[in-house]
C-alpha positions, -999 to 999 in steps of 0.1 A, spaced: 621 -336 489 644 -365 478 678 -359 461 704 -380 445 740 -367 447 778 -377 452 795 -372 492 829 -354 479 834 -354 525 829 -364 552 838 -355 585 821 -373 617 785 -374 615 785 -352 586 788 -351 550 793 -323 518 772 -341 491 776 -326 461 744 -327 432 729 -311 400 715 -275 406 677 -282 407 651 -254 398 632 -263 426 663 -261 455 682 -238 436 677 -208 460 668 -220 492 695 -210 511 707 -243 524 732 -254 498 762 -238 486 772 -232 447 801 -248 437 831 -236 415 807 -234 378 778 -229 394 766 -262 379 768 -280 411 753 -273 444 773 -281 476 748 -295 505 759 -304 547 742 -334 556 732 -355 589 756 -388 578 739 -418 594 747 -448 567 781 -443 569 787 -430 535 824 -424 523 837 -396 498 824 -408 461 798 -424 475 764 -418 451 732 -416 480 701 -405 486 697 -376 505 661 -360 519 658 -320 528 630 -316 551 601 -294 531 597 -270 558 627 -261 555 627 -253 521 593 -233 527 608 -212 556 638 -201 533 616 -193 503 596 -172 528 619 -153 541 639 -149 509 606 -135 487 574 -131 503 586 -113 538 603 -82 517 572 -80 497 550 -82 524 567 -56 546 570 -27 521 531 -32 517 529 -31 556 548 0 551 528 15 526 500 9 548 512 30 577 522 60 561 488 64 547 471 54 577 495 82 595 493 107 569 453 105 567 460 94 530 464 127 522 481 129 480 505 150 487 521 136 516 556 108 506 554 96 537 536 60 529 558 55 503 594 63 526 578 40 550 573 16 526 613 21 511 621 18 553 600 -14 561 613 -28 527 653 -22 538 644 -33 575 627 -68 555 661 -74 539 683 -69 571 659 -91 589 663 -118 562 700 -110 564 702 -115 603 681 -147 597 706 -161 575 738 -153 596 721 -171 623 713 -202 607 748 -203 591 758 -206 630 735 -230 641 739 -267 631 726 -265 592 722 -306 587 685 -304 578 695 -324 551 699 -362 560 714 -389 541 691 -419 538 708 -447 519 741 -452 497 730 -460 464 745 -493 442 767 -485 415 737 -498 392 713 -468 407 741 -445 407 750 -452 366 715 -451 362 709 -416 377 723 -388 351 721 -362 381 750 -377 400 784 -354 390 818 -358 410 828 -322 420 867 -311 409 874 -283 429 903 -261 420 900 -270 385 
């Protein structure tokens, strides 16, 4: 997935880039929201050199995206069926028993501190999947509507 946004830092080989919320990206775990929420705040690998204001192009690997969406909706759902599962398989799927429907309320709170632990442990591992792939001209970057400077503080 390609991106256009603004570098508001940059620190080493890294830069915060800061772009348009996007439907697509929006929840995915690996950008922050900025003060309105109208922003979205991204780390990336800095390669070209780009300086604060620069407008560039910056590419988030898809799999990456795919994981977080994963592990943010489809592994809760998933587990409180898996739960649901094995209380009826251990209650002989007898009507009057609760028990597949605790183990599904158990599985679906152990899916939610599993995504949890997931995402504490990729905030402490290195989070550039983003990369920045090319500073854009001031004619691409006056061209593209989606490229905002971010005023934080204000």
């Amino acid at each position: 997935m390609t991106e256009v946004g603004r570098v508001v830092s940059v620190n080493d080989d890294a830069a915060v880039v800061a772009m348009a919320t996007a439907g697509a990206c929006e929840k995915c775990g690996l950008c922050m929201a900025s003060g309105d929420g109208k922003e979205i705040l991204l780390l990336a690998r800095n390669g070209v050199d780009a300086s604060p204001g620069d407008a560039v192009e910056i590419e988030v690997s898809p799999g990456r995206v795919l994981v977080a969406a994963f592990a943010l909706y489809l592994l809760p759902v998933l587990m409180t069926i898996l739960g649901f599962v094995v209380g009826s398989a251990v209650s002989d799927g007898s009507d009057e028993s609760g028990l597949p429907i605790a183990l599904a309320m158990v599985f679906l709170v152990v899916s939610f501190l599993a995504v949890w632990l997931f995402d504490v442990k990729i905030r402490k591992a290195d989070r550039r999947h983003a990369t920045i792939k090319r500073v854009l001209s001031e004619e691409e970057a006056d061209a593209s509507p989606r490229i905002q400077i971010v005023k934080f503080g204000g």
